[in-house]
C-alpha positions in Angstrom: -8.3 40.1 56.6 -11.7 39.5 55.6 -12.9 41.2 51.5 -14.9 43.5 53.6 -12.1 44.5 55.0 -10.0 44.2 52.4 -12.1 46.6 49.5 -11.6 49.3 52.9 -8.3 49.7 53.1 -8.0 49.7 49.6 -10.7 52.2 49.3 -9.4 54.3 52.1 -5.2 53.9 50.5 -7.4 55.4 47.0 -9.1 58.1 49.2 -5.4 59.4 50.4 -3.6 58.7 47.0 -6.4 61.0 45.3 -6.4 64.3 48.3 -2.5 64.3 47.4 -3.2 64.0 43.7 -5.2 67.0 43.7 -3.0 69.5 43.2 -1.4 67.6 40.3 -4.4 67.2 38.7 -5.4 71.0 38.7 -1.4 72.2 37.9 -1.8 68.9 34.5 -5.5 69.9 33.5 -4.9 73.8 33.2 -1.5 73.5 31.7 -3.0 70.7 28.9 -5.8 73.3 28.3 -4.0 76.4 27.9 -1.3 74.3 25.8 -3.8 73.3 23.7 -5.8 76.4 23.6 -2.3 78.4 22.8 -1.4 76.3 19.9 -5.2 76.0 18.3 -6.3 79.7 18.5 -3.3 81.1 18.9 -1.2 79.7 16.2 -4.5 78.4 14.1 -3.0 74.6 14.5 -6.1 72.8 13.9 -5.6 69.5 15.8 -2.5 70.7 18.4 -2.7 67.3 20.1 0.7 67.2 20.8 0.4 70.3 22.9 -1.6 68.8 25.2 0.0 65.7 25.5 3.5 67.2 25.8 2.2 69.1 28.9 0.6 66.1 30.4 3.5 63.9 30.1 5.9 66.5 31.1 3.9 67.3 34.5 2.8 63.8 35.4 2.3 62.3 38.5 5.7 61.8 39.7 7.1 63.2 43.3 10.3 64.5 41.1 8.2 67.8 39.4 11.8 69.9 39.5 12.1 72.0 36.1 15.1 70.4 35.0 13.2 66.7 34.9 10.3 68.6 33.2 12.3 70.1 30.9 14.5 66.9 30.1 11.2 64.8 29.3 10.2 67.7 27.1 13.4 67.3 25.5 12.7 63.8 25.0 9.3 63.9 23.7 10.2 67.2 20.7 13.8 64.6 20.0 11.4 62.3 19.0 8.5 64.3 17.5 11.5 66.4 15.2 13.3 63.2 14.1 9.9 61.3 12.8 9.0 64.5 10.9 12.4 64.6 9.1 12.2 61.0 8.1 8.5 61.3 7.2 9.1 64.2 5.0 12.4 62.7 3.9 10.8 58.9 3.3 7.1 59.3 3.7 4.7 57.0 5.9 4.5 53.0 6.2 5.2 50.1 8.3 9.3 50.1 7.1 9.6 53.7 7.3 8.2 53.8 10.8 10.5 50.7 12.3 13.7 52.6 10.8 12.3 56.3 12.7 11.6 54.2 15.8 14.7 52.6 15.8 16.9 55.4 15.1 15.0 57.6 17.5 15.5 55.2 20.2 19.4 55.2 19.3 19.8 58.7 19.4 17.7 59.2 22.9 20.3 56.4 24.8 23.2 58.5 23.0 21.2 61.6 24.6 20.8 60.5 28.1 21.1 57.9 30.6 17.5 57.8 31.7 15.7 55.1 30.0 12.5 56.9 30.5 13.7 59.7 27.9 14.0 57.1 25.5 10.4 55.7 25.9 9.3 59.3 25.7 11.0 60.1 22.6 10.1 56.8 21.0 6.2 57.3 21.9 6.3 60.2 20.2 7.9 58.9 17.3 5.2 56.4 16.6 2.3 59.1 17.1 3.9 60.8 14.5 4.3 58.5 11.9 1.3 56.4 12.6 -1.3 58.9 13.1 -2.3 61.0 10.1 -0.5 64.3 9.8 -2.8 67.8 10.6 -2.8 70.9 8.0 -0.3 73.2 8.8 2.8 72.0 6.9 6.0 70.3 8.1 7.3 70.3 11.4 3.9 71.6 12.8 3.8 69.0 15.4 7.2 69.8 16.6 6.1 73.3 17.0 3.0 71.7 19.1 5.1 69.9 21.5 7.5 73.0 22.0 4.5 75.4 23.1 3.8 72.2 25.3 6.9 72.3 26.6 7.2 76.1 27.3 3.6 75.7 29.1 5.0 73.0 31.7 7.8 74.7 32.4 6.1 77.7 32.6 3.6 75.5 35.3 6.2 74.9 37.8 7.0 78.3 38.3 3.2 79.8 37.7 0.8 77.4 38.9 3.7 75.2 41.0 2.2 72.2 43.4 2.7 72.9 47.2 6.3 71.7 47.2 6.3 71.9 51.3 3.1 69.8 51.8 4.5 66.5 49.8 8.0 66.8 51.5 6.2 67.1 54.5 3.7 64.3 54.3 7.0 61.8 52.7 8.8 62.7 55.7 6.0 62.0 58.4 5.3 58.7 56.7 9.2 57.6 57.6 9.1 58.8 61.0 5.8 57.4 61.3 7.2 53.9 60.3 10.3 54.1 62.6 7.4 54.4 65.5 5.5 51.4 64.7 8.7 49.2 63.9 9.8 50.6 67.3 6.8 49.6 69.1 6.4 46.2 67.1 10.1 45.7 68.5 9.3 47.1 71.6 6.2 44.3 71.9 8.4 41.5 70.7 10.8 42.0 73.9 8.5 42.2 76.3 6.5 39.0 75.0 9.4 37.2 73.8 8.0 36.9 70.4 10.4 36.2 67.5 7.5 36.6 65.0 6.9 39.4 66.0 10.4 40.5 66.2 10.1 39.2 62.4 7.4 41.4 61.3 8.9 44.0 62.6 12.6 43.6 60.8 10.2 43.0 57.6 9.2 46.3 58.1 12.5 48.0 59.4 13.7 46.0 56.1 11.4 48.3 53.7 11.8 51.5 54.8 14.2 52.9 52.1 11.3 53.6 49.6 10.1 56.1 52.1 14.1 57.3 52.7 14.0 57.4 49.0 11.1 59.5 48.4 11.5 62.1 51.0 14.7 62.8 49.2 13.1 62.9 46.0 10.1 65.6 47.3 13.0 67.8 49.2 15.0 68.1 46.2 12.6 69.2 44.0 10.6 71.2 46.3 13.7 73.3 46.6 14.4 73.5 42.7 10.3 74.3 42.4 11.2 76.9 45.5 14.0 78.5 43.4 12.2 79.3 39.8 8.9 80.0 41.9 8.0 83.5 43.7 4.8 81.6 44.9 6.5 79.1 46.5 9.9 80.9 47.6 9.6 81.4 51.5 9.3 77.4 51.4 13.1 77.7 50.8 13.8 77.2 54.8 11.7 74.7 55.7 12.6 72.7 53.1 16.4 73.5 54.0 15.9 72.1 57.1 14.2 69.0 56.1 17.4 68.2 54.2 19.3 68.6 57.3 17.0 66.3 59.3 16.7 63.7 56.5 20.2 63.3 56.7 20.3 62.5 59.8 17.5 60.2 59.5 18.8 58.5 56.4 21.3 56.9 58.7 18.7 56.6 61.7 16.7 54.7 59.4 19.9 52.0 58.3 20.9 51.6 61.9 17.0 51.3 63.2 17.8 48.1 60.2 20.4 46.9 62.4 18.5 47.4 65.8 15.5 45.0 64.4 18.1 42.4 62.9 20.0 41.8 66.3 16.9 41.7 68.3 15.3 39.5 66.0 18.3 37.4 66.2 18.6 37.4 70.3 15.0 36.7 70.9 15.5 33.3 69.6 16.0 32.0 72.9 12.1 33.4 73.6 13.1 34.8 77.1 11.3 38.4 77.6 13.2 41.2 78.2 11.3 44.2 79.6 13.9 46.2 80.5 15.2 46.9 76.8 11.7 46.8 75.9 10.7 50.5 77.9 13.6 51.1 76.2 12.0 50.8 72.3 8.9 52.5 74.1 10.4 55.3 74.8 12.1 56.0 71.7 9.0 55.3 69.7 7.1 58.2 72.2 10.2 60.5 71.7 9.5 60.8 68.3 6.5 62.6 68.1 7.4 65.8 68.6 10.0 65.2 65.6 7.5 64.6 63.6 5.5 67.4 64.8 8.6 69.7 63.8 8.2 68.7 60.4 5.2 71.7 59.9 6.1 73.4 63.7 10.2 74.2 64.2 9.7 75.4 67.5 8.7 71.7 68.8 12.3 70.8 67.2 13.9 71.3 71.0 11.8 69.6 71.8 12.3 66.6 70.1 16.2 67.3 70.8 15.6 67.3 74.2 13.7 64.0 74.4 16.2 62.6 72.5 19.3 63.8 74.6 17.6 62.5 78.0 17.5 59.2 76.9 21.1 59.4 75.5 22.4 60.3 78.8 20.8 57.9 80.5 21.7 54.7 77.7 24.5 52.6 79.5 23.9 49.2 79.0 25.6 48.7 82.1 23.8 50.6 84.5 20.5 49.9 83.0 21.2 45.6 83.1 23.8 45.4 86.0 24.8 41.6 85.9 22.8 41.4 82.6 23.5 39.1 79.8 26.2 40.5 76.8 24.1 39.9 74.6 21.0 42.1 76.6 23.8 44.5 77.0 24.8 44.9 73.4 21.3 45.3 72.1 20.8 48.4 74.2 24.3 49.5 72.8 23.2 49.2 69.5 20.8 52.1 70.3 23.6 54.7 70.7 24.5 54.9 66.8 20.8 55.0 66.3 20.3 57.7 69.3 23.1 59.7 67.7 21.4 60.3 63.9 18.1 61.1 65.4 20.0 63.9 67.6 21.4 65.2 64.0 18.3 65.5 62.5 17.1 67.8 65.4 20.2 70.0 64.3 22.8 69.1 67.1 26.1 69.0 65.6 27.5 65.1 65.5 30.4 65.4 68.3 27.6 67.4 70.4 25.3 64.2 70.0 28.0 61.7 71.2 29.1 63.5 73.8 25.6 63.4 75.4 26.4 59.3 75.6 27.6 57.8 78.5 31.1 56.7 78.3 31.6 53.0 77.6 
């Protein structure tokens, strides 16, 4: 790829990363400010930086934004704020003082929780508030700053929530987006007889759980966010039945694994094999309208449909009569694979199996 090229797609990858950003960066920039704005004119804190940076860090950028991590990183953040004021009033400032409050908070935050993140959070505010000069306002003021900063994110999810739908939607299409082109990079390397290309696309089949992984993370909070939210509440069912189809893609997505490893594996011997190769094509074009039922449920038949035609039609026998084993068990190996996309339409598993020719 040439640095023309190059500075593009990274330029385009920045393009996408900040459209989905945008809601996070409205829900982070009006909670910090009315955090802030509560504590200073409100409550006549003078510098109520810890307000705003509560917030902030409570919200972030991440794809989990449920209440209960928001409120567990608020947690964090006041553990460490509260326990630096006591041994600040208790011991006053310096270097010693502040390795002792460091050390102890971090001690107490891994007693707390599991999540190491909670300890860096408690820690980092820990050292802003023994390092940093103390505001007017008397002890504990700070604590009182990150609580209203607290109360404001959590008060965000429900108020001022991002579009918990649209981020469980876009995760999802990006994993049935990449089981297409690892099916049509497999379907390519059998009808060219290609083991590098078989390679590329097992490299590929290979790092799909991230996308498993953060479809999971964006349904599961987008149904916490729907719960606390009135705004966001009639997301409830869609997001219901995303769960249901990433099940059933979860295990699509280790089998489609298994599919590139074996045809990797039997392409060694560089012999074409157009045949199992429609085969691939045909899967990869039978997952659109899956896709498409991500935002549109009524195209979810007919994703169940295209799925189930091919099903019925998938006996290795029939479709290599006289064929190789090994041709004949790479078509087999489709069946499992066949079967979890059928679940994630909604068919019940012995409904999906019985659709397969008997062996």
């Amino acid at each position: 790829m040439s640095a023309a090229g190059g500075l593009g797609a990274r330029l385009a990858a920045g393009s996408i990363r900040l459209r989905d950003s945008v809601p996070a960066i409205l829900q982070i920039t009006a909670t910090a400010v009315a955090a802030y704005a509560f504590a200073r004119y409100v409550l006549g804190h003078e510098e109520p930086l810890i307000a705003a940076i509560v917030a902030i860090t409570a919200l972030g950028f991440v794809r989990d934004a449920r209440p209960i991590r928001v409120l567990e990183t608020v947690i964090a953040m006041t553990l460490g704020i509260a326990l630096a004021e006591v041994l600040l009033l208790a011991f006053g400032a310096g270097v010693l003082q502040y390795a002792v409050a460091l050390a102890l908070t971090l001690a107490v935050a891994r007693l707390a929780s599991a999540n190491a993140a909670f300890a860096i959070a408690a820690a980092v505010q820990c050292t802003l508030v023994m390092l940093v000069p103390a505001p007017d306002g008397g002890p504990f003021v700070r604590t009182l700053d990150a609580v209203v900063g607290g109360a404001f994110a959590l008060a965000a999810t429900a108020i001022i929530p991002r579009d918990p739908l649209r981020a469980a939607r876009r995760e999802g299409r990006r994993l049935i987006d990449e089981h297409v082109a690892v099916l049509g990079e497999l379907a390519d390397a059998l009808r060219s007889g290609s083991t590098d290309v078989a390679g590329r696309a097992l490299s590929r089949a290979r790092a799909t759980q991230p996308l498993v992984e953060a479809w999971t993370a964006s349904v599961d909070s987008g149904l916490a966010i729907a719960r606390v939210s009135p705004i966001v509440h009639r997301s409830r069912f869609d997001l219901e039945r995303q769960r249901a189809m990433l099940a059933g893609l979860d295990l699509a997505t280790r089998n489609l694994r298994i599919i590139a490893r074996r045809i990797e594996w039997v392409l060694r011997d560089a012999r074409p094999r157009p045949e199992v190769a429609d085969l691939h094509a045909r899967l990869a074009v039978a997952l659109g309208p899956l896709a498409d039922s991500l935002r549109d449920v009524s195209a979810q038949p007919v994703a169940r449909e295209s799925f189930a035609e091919i099903a019925r039609h998938l006996d290795p026998v029939a479709i290599l009569p006289g064929g190789p084993v090994g041709d004949r068990n790479t078509i087999a190996a489709l069946r499992p694979y066949l079967v979890d996309l059928l679940t994630s339409t909604g068919l019940e598993l012995d409904a999906a199996r019985s659709l397969l020719p008997a062996d």
